[in-house]
N, C-alpha and C positions, 0 to 999 in steps of 0.2 A: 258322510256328507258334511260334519261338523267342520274336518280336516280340511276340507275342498272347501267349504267358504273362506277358511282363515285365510287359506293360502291366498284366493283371489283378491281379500280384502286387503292382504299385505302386499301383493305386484299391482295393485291399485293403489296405494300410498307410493308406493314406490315413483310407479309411473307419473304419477302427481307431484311429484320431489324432484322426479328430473327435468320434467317438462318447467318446474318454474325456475329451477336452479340454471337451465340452459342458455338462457336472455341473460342472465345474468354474468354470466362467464364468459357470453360470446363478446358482451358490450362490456367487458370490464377494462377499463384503462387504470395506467398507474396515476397515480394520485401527483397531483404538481408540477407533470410532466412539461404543461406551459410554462411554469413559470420562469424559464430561460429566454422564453419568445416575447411575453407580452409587455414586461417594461421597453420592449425596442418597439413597439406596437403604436403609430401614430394616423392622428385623423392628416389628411390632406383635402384642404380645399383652393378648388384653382376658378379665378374672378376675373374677366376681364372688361379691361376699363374703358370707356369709348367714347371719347372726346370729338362733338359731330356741332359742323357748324352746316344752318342751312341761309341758302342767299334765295330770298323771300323776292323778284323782283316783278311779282305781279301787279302792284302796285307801285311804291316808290320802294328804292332797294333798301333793303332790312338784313341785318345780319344777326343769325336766332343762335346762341350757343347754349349747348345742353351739353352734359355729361351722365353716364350712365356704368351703373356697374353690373355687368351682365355674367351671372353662371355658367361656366363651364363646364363643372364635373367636381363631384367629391366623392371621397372612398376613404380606405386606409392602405396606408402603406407600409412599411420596415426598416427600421436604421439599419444599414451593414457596417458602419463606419463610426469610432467615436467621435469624426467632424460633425456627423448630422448624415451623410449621402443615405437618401432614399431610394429602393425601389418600390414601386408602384405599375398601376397598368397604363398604359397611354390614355384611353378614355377616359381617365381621372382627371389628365392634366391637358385636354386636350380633344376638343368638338369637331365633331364635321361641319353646325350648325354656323351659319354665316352671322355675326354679331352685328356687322356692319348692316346687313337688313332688319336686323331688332331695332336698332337704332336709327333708323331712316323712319319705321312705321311710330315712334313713340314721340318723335321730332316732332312729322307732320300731324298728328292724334293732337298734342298738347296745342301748335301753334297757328293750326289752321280750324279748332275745334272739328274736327272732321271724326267719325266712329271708323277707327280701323286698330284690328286686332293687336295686341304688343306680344308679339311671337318673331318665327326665324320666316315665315313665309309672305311671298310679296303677294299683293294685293292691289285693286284697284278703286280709284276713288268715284264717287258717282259725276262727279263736276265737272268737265270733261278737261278745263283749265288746270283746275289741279292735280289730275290722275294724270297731265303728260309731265307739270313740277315733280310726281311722286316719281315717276320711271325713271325721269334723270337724277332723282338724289339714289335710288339704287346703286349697289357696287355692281358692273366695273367702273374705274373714274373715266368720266370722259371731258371734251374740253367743254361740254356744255353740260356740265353736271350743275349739278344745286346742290346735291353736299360734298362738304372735307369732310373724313375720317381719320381720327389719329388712336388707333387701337395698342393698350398696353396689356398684357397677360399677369395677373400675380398670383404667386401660390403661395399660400399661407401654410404652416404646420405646425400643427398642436399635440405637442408631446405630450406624453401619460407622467405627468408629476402634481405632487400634491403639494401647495392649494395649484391648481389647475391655473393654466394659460388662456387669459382670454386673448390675447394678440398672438398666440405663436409666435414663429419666427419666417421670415421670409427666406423664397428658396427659386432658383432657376432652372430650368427645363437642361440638362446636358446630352440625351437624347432620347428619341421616342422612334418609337416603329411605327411602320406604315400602316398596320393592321391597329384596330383600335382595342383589339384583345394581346395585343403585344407588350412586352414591357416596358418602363422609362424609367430613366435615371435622374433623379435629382437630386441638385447640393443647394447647401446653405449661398446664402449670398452676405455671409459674413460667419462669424462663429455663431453654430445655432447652440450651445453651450455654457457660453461663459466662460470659455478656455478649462472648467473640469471635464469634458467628456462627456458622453451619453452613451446609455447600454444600449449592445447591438443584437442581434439575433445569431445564431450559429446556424449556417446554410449546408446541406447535405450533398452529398456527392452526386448521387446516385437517386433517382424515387425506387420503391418497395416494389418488387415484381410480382407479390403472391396477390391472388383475389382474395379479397375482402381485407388489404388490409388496413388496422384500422391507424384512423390520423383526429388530430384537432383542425379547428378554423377557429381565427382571433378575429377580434375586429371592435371598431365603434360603429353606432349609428345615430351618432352628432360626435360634439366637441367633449372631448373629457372634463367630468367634473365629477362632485362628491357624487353626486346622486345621479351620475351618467359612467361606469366604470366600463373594460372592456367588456365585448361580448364575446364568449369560449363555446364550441359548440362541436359534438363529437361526429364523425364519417365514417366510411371507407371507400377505399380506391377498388377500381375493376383494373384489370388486365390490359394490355391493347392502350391506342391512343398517345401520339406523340406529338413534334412541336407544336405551331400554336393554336390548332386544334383543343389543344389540352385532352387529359383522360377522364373519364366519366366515373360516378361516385353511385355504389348498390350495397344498397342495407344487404349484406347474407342470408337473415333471416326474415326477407320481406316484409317484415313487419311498418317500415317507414318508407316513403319514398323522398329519398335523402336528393336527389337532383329539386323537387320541388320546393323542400325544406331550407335547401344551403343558396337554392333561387328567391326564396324570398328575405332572409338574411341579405343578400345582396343587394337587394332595393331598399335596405335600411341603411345599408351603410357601411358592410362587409365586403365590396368589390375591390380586389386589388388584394385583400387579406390577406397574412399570412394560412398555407395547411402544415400543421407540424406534423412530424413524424412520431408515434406513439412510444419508442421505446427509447432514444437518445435527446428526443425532444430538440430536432433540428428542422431548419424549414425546406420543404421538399417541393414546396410550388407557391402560385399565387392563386386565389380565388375569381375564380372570372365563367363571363356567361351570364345568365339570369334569368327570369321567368321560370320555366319546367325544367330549364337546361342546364343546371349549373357544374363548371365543370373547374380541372386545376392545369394552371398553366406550370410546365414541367422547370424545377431548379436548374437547367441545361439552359433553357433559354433563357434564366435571370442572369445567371453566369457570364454566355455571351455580351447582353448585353453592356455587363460590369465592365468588361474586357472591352468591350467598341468606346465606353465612355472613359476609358481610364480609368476605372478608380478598383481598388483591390480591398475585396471583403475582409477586417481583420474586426478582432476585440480587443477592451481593453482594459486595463485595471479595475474596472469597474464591476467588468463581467465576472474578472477572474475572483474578484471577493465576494461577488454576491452567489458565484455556484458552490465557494467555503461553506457559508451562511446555508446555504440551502442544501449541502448532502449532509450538516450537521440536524438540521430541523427533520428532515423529510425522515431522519434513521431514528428520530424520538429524543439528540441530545439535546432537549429544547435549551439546559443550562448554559451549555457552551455555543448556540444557536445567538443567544442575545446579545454578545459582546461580537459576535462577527456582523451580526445586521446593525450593530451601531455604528462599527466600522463601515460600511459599504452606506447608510446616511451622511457619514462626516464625508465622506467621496462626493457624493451625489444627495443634496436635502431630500429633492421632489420624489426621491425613490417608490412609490404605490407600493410596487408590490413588498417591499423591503418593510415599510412600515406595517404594514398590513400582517403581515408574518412574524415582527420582532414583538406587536402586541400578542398575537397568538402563542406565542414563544417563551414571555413573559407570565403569561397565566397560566403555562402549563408547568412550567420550572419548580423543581422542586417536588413533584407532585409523586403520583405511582406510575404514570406514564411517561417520568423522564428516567428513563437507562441512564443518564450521569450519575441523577442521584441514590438510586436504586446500588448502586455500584459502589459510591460512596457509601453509603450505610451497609454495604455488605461490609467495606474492609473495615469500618468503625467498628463494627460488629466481631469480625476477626481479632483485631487489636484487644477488645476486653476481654475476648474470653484465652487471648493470650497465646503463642506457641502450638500447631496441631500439636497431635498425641506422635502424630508417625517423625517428627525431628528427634522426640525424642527414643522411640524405636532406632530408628537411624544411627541414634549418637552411642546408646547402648552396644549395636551391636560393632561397629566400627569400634569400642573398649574390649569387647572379649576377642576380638581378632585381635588387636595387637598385643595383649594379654596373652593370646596361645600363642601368636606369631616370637614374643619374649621369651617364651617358655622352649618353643621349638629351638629357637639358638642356641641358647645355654645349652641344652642337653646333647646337640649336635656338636659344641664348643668343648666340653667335657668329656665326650668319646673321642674327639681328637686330639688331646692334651694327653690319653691316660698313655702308660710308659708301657712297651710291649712284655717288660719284664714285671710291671707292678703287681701278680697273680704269683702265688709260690708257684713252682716248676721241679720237676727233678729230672736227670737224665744221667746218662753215662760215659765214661771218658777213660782212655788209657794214659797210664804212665809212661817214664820211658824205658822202664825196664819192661813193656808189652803186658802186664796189669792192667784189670778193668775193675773200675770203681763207682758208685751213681757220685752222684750232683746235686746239692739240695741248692734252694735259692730261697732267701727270706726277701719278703716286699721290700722296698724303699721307697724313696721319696716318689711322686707323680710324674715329675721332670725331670728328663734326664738331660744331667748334665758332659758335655765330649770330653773325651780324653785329655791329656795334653798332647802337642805334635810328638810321635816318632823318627828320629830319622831312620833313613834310608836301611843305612849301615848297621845300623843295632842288630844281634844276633840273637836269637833267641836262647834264651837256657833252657834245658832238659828241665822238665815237669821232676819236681822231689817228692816222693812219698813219706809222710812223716805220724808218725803213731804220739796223738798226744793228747792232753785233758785238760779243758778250759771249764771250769765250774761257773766263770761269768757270762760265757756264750750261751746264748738259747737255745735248749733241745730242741733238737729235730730227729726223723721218723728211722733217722739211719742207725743209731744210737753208738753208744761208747764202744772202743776199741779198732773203729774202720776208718780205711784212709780215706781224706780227706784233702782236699789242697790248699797249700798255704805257701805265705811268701818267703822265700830267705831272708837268713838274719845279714842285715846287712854292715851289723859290726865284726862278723864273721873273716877267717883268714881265705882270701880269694885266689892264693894258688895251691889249692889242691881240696885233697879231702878229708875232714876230721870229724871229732867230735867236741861239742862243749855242753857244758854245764850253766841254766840258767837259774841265777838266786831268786829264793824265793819272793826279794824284794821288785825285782823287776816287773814279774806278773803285776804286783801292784800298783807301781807305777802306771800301769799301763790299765788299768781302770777294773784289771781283773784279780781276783781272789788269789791266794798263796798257794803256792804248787810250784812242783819241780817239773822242765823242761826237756827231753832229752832229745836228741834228732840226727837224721845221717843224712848229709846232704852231700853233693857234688857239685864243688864251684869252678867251673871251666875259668881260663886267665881271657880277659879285656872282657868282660863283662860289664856294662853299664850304669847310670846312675838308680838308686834303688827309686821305684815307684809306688804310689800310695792310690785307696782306693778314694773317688771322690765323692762316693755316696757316705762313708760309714769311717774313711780317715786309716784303716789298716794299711797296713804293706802287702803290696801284691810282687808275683813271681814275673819273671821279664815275659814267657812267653802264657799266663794268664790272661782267658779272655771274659772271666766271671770275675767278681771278688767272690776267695771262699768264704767269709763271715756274711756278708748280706747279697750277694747273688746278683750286684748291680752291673749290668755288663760294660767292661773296661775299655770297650772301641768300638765307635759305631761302624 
């Protein structure tokens, strides 16, 4: 039983943990994602002006002029353009309500003290004299009317800059749809700038097809100022729903009903609003509808209308340094954050959001929450404690490779240098008289040095067998009294055969000890010039292919 409580008590935290962690994740947006849209984010208000003469000639004729400045519509709208060009909704900039009858009722109210309402609806007077003057100052004009009307439309727009606009800048109608939840295009009616630009919003291709998904709404509701900034407020889109119908906006998790919510936003001052998209932070509609109904006019039909007015949605240096500024802030390099949002000030002073972000940016610099500097003190850090350990593993072991790799040549270079005869050898050889005799060879030098050239012609001489005793020559294993080969004497008589007798002074000369000489040689006639061994300096025999004193082979 103990077991089975724990468990319940722990799929009950459990369950508690995801249920609140749920809301959370479902509504989670990226952090900053506006902040692309709402410096282009402006209030528009549209006034029109109405210059009304009445001709009084119920009496003697009187000419009454008044002027009036009568509400049209205000919302917010979006720069596309660093000239200023707005979109907005037509009902911003533009009334079904007839002004020309506000101003007929407010005429005769002031100049005939008469009580009648100062509204768009016509009415009657109780005097029956002047209720037939009131009919005819109504619009349409006819030739017996009683008032002129001379109606001017102005739209004023108040960009999002700090210290704030109380005049705006004036702007003209380029075009409007016939639906009052349609769009309209307006531009400056000079530079609304000051020849630097103004930041624009980036417009989406496409809106988001999946249900629920989620978006921003921007907006004012009044005139920008310190203590009136935009207003950002989170959605989402349902499925379904296309041109100016617009598509309709459902909390997923029913928790808010977001049509009544984004509808009373709208009667503040949100109609016409930018809705951004949650993940590229582009505008994918406009705000429109009102009351319970509030819904988004689709980026397709803000497009067309761009294309019907001429004008072509771009950005411009402004944008392009203030999105620098902002993927540097939004990643935590709040260091290198500061010196892009002062650039993108020197662009543009009244920048909101830019000032607003480079003071945030400034107090965080430096800190544990900027990765610049974080970054920086790691490699300060690297730097004193100097060189890893592994460069110098590294360097070590790249010394002993080339270390064995020197060692490997040499020894490779030294087996290939040694002389095939450099090892004593012995072997066996006949004379010419068909005697078999061994072969000793003592080492010599490492290198062997060639022969000299033979010619062709040189004949060979028959191999001499000779019995003789050199006390200076080095023992070897054959010992005293066996034949051995050795060179003829080359002061010997060369036609024929004898014998001579060598003084004992000669041996010496010739680096060897005293002793007598005796030998039986045979010296065939044209025999050639005597030759010597080049290892050890003796005279070798014409058809020797050893020297007999050191064993150095006499032709390669």
């Amino acid at each position: 039983m103990r077991r089975l409580g724990s468990a319940l008590v722990f799929l009950g935290g459990l369950g508690v943990a995801v249920a609140a962690t749920a809301p959370a994740l479902a509504h989670e947006h990226p952090s900053g994602i506006t902040d692309l849209v709402t410096p282009a984010v402006v209030r528009v208000e549209a006034t029109a002006r109405v210059d009304v003469t009445l001709l009084d000639h119920i009496g003697e004729l009187v000419h009454v002029e008044r002027s009036y400045e009568v509400p049209i519509g205000s919302g917010t709208g979006t720069v596309v353009t660093p000239e200023g060009a707005v979109v907005t909704l037509t009902r911003v900039v533009k009334s079904a309500k007839d002004v020309e009858v506000y101003a007929a009722n407010r005429i005769f109210a002031d100049h005939h003290k008469v009580k009648i309402p100062a509204d768009f609806e016509r009415h009657h007077a109780k005097d029956d004299r002047l209720d037939r003057h009131l009919q005819e100052c109504y619009p349409p004009k006819r030739p017996t009317a009683t008032c002129i009307f001379d109606v001017t439309t102005e739209i004023r727009v108040f960009p999002n800059i700090s210290p704030p606009d109380r005049e705006g800048f004036k702007a003209e109608i380029v075009t409007t749809a016939d639906n009052p939840d349609g769009p309209a295009v307006l531009a400056p009616a000079g530079r609304a700038d000051g020849g630097t630009g103004m930041p624009t919003a980036p417009l989406a291709a496409t809106v988001p097809d999946k249900e629920g998904s989620p978006v921003s709404v921007a907006g004012f509701t009044g005139r920008p100022a310190a203590d009136l900034p935009e207003t950002v407020d989170i959605a989402h889109l349902r499925t379904g729903g296309a041109g100016e119908g617009g598509r309709r906006f459902k909390d997923p998790e029913g928790k808010a009903d977001e049509p009544k919510k984004l509808g009373a936003l709208i009667g503040r001052g949100l109609l016409g609003g930018p809705v951004i998209e949650d993940h590229k932070g582009e505008v994918v509609g406009l705000l429109t509808g009102g009351g319970d109904d509030a819904r988004m006019l689709g980026v397709r039909e803000v497009t067309r209308a761009l294309a019907e007015a001429r004008v072509t949605p771009r950005r411009g240096p402004i944008d392009a340094a203030f999105e620098q500024a902002l993927t540097r802030f939004h990643t935590g390099y709040y260091g290198d954050a500061v010196p892009a949002f002062q650039r993108v000030l020197e662009l543009y002073p009244g920048h909101t959001v830019a000032a607003t972000r480079l003071k945030e940016a400034q107090a965080k610099r430096g800190t544990a929450e900027d990765k610049g500097a974080a970054q920086t003190r790691s490699s300060l850090a690297d730097d004193r404690r100097g060189p890893p350990l592994w460069m110098f593993l590294a360097a070590g072991g790249v010394l002993v490779a080339a270390v064995l790799a020197a060692a490997l040549l040499l020894w490779r270079r030294g087996a290939a240098t040694e002389a095939p005869g450099a090892s004593g050898r012995s072997g066996t050889f006949e004379t010419s008289e068909g005697s078999s005799g061994e072969e000793t060879e003592v080492a010599g030098p490492p290198t062997p040095v060639p022969p000299p050239f033979r010619p062709p012609a040189e004949a060979a001489d028959p191999t001499v067998a000779v019995n003789r005793s050199f006390p200076a020559l080095p023992r070897t294993s054959s010992g005293p009294g066996r034949s051995v080969l050795v060179a003829r004497d080359p002061g010997a008589d060369t036609g024929g055969t004898g014998a001579r007798s060598a003084e004992t002074g000669g041996g010496a000369a010739e680096g060897r000890g005293p002793g007598t000489i005796s030998e039986q040689e045979t010296r065939p006639t044209g025999t050639g010039p005597q030759r010597y061994c080049t290892a050890c300096g003796m005279r070798l025999g014409p058809a020797h292919r050893f020297c007999g004193y050191c064993g150095h082979p006499c032709e390669t």
